[in-house]
N, CA, C and O atoms as a GROMACS GRO file, in nm:
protein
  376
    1UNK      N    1  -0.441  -0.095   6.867
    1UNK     CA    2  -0.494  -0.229   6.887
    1UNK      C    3  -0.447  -0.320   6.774
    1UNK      O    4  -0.432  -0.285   6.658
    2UNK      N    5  -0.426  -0.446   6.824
    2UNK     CA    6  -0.406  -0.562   6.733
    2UNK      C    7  -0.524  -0.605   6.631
    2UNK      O    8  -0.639  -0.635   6.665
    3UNK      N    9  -0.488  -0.603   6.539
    3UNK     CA   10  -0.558  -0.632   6.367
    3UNK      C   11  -0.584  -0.814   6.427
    3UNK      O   12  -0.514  -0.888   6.496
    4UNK      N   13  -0.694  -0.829   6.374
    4UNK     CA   14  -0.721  -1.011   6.379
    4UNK      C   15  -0.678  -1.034   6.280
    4UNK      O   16  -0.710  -0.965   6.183
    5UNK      N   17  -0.602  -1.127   6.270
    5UNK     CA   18  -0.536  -1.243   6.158
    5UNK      C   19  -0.619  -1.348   6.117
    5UNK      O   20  -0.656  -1.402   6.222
    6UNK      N   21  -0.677  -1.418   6.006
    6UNK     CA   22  -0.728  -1.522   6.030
    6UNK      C   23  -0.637  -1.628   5.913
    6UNK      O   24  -0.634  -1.632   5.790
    7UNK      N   25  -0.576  -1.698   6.008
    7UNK     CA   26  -0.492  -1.789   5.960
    7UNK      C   27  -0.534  -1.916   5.910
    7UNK      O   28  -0.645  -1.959   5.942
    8UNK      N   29  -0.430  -2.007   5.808
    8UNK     CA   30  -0.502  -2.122   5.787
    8UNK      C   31  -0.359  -2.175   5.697
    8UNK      O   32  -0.297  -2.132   5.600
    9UNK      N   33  -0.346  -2.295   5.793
    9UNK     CA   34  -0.234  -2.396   5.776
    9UNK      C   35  -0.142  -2.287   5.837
    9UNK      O   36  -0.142  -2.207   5.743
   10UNK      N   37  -0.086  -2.247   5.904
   10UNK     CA   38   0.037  -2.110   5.959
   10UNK      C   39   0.018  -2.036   5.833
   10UNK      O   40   0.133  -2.005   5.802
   11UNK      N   41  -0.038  -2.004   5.771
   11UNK     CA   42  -0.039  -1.884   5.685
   11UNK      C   43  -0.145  -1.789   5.717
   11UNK      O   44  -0.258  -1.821   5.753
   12UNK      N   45  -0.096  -1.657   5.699
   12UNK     CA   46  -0.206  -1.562   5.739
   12UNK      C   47  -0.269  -1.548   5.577
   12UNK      O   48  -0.207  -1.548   5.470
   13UNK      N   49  -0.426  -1.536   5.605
   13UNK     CA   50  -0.500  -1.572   5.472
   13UNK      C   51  -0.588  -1.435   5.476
   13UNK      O   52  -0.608  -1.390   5.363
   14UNK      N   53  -0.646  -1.355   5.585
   14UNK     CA   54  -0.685  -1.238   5.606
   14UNK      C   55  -0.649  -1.161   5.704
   14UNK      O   56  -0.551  -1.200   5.768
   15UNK      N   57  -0.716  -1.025   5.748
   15UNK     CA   58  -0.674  -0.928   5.798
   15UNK      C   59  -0.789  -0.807   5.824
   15UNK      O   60  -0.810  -0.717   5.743
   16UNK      N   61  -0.863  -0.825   5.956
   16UNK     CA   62  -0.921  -0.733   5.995
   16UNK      C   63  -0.864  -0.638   6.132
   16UNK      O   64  -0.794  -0.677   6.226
   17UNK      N   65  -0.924  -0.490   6.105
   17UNK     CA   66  -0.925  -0.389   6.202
   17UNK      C   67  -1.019  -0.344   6.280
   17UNK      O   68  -1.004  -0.283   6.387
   18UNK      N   69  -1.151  -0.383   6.208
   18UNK     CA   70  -1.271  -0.376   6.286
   18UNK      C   71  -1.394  -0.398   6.228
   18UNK      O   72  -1.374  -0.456   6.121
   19UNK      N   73  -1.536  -0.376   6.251
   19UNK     CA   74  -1.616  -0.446   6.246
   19UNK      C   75  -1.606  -0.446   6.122
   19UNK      O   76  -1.545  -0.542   6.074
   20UNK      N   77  -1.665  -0.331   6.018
   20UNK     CA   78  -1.654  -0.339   5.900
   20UNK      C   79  -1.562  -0.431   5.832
   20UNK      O   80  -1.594  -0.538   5.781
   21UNK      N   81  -1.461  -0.388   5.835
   21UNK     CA   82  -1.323  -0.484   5.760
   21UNK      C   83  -1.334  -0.645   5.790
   21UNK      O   84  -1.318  -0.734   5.706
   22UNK      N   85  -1.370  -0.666   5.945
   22UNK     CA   86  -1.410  -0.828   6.004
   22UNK      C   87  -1.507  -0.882   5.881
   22UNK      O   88  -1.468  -0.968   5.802
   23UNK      N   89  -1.631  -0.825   5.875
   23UNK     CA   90  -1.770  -0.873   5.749
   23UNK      C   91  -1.674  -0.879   5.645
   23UNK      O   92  -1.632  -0.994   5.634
   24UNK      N   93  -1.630  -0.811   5.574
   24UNK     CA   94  -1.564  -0.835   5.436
   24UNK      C   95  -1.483  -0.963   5.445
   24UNK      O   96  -1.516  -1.067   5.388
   25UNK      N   97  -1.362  -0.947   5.531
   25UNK     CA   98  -1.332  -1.054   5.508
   25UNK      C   99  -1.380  -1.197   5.546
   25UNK      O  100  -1.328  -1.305   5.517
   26UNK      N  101  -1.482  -1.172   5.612
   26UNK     CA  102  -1.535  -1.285   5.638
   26UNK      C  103  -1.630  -1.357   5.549
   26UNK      O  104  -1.669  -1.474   5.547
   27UNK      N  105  -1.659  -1.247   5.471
   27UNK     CA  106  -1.748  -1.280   5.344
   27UNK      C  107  -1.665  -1.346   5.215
   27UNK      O  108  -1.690  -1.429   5.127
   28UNK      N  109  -1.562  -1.268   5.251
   28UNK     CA  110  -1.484  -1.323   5.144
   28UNK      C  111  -1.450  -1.501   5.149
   28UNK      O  112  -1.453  -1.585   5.060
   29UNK      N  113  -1.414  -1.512   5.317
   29UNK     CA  114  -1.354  -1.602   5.339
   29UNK      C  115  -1.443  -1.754   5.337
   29UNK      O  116  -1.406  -1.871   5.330
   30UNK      N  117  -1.587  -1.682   5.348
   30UNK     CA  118  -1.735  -1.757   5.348
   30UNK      C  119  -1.694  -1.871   5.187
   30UNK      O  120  -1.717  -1.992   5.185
   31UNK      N  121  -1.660  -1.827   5.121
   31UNK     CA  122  -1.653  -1.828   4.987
   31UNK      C  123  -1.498  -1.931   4.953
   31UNK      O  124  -1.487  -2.049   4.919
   32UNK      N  125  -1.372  -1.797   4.985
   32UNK     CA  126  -1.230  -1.900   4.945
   32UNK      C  127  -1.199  -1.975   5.026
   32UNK      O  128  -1.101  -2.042   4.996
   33UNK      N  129  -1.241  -1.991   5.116
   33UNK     CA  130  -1.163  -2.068   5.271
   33UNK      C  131  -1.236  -2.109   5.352
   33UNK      O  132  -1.168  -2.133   5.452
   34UNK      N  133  -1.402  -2.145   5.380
   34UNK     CA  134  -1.484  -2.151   5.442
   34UNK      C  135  -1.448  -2.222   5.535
   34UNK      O  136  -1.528  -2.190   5.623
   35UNK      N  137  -1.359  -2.326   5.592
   35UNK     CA  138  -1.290  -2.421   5.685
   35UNK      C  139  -1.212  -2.328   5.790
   35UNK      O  140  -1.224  -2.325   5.913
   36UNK      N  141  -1.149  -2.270   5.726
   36UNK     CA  142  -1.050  -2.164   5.806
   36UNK      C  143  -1.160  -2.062   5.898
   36UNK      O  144  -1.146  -2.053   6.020
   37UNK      N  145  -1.262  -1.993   5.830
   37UNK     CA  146  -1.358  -1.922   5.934
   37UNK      C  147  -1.455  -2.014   6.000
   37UNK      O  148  -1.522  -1.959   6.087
   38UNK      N  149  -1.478  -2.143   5.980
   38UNK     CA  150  -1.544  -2.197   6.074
   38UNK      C  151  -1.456  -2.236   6.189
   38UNK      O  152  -1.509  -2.274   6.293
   39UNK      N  153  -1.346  -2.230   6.181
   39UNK     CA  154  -1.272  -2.314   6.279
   39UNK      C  155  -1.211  -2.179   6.385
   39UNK      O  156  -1.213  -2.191   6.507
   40UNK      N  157  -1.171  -2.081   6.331
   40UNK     CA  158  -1.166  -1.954   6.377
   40UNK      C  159  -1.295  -1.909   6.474
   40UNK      O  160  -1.279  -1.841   6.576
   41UNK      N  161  -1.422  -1.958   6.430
   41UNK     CA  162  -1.546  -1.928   6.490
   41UNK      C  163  -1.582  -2.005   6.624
   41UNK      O  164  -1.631  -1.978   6.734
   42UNK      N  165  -1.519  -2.147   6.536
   42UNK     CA  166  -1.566  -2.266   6.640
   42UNK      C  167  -1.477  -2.252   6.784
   42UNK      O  168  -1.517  -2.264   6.900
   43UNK      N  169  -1.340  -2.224   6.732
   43UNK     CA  170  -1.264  -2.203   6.897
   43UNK      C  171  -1.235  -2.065   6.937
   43UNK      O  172  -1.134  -2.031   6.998
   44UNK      N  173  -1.367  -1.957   6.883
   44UNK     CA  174  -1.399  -1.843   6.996
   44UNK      C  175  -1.318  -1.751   6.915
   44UNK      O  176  -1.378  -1.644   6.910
   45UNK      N  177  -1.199  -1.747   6.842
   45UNK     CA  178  -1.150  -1.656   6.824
   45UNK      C  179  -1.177  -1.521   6.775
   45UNK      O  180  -1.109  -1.427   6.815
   46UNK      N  181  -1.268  -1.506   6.693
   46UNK     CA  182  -1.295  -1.377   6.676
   46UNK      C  183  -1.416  -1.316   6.796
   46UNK      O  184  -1.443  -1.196   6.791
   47UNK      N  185  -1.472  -1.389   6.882
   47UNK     CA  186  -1.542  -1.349   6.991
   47UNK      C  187  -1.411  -1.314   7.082
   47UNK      O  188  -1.443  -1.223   7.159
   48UNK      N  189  -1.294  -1.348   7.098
   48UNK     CA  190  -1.180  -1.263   7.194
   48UNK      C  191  -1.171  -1.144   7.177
   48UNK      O  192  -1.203  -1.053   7.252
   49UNK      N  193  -1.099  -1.142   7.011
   49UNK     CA  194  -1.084  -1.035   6.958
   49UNK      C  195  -1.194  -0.921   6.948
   49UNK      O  196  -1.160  -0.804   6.972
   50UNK      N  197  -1.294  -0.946   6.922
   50UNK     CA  198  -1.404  -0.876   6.978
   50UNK      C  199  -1.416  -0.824   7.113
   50UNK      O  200  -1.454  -0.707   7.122
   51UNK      N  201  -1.394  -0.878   7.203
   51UNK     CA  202  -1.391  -0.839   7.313
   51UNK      C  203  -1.263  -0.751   7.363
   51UNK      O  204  -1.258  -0.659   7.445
   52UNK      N  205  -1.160  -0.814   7.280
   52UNK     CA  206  -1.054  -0.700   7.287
   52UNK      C  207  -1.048  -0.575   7.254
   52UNK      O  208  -0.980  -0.490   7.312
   53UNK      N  209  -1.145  -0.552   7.126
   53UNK     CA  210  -1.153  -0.440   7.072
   53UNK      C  211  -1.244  -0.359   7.153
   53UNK      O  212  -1.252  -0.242   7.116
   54UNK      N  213  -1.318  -0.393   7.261
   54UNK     CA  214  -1.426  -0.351   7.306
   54UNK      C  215  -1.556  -0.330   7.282
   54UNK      O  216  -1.634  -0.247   7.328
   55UNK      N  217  -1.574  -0.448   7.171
   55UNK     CA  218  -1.738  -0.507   7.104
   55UNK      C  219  -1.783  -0.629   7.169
   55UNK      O  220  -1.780  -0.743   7.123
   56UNK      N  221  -1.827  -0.587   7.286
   56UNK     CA  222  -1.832  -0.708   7.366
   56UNK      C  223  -1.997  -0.751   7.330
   56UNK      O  224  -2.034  -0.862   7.367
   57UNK      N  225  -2.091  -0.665   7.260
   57UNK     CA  226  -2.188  -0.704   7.248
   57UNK      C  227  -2.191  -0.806   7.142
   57UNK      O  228  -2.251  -0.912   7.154
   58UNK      N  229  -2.124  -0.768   7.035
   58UNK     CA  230  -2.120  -0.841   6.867
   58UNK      C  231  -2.025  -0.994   6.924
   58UNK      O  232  -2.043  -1.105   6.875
   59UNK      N  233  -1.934  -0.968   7.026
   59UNK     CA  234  -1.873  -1.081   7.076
   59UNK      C  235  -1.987  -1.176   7.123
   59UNK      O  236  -2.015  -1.273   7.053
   60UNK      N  237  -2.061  -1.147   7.253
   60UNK     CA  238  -2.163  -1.216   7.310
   60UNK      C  239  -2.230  -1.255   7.178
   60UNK      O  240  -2.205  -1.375   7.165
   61UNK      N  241  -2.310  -1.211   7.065
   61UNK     CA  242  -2.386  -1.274   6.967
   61UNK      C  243  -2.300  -1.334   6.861
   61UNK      O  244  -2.353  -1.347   6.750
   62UNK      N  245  -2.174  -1.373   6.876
   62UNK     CA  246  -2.099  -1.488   6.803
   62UNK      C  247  -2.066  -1.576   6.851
   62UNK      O  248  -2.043  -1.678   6.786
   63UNK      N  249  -2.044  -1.569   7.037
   63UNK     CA  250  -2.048  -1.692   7.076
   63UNK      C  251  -2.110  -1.822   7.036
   63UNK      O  252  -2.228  -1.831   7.000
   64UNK      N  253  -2.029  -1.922   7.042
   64UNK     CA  254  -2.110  -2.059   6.988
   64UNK      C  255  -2.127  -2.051   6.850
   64UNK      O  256  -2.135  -2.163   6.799
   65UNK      N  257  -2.134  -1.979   6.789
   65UNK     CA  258  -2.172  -1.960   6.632
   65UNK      C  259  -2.060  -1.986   6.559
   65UNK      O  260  -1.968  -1.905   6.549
   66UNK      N  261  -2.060  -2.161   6.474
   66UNK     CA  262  -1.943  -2.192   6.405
   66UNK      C  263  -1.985  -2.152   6.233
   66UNK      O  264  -1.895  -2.115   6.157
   67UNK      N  265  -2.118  -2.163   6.188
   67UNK     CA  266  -2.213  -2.150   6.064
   67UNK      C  267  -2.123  -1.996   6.019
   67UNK      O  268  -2.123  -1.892   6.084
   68UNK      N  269  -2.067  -2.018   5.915
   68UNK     CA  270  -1.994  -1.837   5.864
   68UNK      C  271  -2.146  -1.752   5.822
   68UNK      O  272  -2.186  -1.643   5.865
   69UNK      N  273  -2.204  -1.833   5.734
   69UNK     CA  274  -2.329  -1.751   5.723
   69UNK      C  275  -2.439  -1.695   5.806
   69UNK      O  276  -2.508  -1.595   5.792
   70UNK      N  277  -2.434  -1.799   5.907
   70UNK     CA  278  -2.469  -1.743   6.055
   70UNK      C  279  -2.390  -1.663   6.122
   70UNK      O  280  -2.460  -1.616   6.212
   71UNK      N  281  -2.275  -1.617   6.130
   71UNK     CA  282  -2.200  -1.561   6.203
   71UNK      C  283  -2.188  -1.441   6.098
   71UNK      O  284  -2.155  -1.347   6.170
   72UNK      N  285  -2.194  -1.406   6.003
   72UNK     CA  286  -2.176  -1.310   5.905
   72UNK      C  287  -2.342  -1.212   5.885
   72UNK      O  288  -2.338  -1.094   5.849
   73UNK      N  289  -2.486  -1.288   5.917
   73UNK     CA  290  -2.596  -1.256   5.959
   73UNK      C  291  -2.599  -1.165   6.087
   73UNK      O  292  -2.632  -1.048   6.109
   74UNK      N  293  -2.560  -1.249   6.148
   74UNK     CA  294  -2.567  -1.116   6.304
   74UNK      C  295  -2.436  -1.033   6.274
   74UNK      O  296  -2.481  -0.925   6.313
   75UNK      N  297  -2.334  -1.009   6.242
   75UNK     CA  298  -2.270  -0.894   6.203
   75UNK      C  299  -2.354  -0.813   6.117
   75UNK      O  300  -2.373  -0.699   6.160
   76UNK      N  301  -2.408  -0.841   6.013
   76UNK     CA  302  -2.543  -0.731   5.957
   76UNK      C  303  -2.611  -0.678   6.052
   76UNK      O  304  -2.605  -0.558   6.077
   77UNK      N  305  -2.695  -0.772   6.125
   77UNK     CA  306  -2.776  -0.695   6.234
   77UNK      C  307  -2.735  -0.644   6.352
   77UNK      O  308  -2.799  -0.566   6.422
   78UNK      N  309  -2.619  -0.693   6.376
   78UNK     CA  310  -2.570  -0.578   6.503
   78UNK      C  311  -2.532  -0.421   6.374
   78UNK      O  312  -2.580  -0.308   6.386
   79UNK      N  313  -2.462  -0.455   6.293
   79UNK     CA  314  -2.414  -0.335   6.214
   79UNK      C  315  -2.550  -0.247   6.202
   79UNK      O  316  -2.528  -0.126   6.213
   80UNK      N  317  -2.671  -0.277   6.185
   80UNK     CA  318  -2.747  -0.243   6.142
   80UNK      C  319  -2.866  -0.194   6.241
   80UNK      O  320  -2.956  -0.112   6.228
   81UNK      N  321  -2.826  -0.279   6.344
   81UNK     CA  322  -2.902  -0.236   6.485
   81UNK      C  323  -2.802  -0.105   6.516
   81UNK      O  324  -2.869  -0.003   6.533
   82UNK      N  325  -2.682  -0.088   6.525
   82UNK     CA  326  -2.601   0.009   6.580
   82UNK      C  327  -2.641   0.149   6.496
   82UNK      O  328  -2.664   0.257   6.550
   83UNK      N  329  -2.643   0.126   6.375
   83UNK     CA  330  -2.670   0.216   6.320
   83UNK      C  331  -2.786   0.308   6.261
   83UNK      O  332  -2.791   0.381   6.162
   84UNK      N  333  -2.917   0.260   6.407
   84UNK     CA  334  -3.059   0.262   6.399
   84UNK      C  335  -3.002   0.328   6.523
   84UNK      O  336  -3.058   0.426   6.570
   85UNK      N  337  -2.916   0.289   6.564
   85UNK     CA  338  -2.957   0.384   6.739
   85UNK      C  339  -2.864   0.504   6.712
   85UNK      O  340  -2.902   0.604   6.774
   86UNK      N  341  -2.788   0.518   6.661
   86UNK     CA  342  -2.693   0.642   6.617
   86UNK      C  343  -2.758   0.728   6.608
   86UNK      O  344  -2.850   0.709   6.528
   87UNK      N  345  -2.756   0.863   6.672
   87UNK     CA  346  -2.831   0.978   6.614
   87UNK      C  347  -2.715   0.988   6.471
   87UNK      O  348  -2.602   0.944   6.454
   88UNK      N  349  -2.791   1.052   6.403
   88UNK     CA  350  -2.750   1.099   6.260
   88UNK      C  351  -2.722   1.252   6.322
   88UNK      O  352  -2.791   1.313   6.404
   89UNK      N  353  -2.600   1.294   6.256
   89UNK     CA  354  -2.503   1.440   6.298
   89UNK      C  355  -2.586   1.546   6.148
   89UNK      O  356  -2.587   1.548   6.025
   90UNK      N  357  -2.635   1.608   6.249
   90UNK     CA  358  -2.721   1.750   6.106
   90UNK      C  359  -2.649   1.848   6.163
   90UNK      O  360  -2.599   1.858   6.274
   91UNK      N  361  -2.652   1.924   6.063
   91UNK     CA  362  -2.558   2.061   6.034
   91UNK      C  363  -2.602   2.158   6.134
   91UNK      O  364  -2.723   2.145   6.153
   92UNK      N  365  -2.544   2.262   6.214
   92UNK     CA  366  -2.618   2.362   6.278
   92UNK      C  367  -2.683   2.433   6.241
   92UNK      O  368  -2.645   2.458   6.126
   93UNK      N  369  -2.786   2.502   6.270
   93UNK     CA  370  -2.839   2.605   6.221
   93UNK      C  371  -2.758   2.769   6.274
   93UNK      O  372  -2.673   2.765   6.363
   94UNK      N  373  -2.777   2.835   6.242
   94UNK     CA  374  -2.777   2.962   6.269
   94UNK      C  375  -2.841   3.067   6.256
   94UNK      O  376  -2.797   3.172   6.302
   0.00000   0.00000   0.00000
């Protein structure tokens, strides 16, 4: 699968593979570039890519969401909802 780019002025400025890696740099980007991820947000793009990757749920809860700190909030709580429903892997017994 294709890595999201998040570009700004034709320069590529980050580089995610998936959810995890998406938050970082988006946190980062919250910070050096905050224009570049709102505008990335505002015309859907990382809700495609989401959907490309087959996170169509974390896609649906970024829709509309241009706010990075809002959009970087529900990546916590989906991350964090997902990882409440995970069974946790324990060792076998024997």
């Amino acid at each position: 699968m294709e890595p999201f780019y998040f570009t700004s002025y034709g320069r590529i400025v980050g580089k995610a593979s998936d959810i995890q890696s998406l938050r970082a740099e988006m946190e980062r980007l919250a910070k050096d570039d905050p224009g570049c991820l709102s505008w990335h947000l505002a015309e859907g793009h990382i809700s495609q890519w989401l959907n490309y990757i087959g996170e169509r749920g974390l896609a649906e809860m970024l829709k509309g969401v241009s706010d990075p700190g809002e959009a970087i909030a529900r990546i916590r709580d989906f991350s964090l909802m997902r990882s409440q429903m995970t069974p946790k892997r324990r060792g076998r017994k024997r």
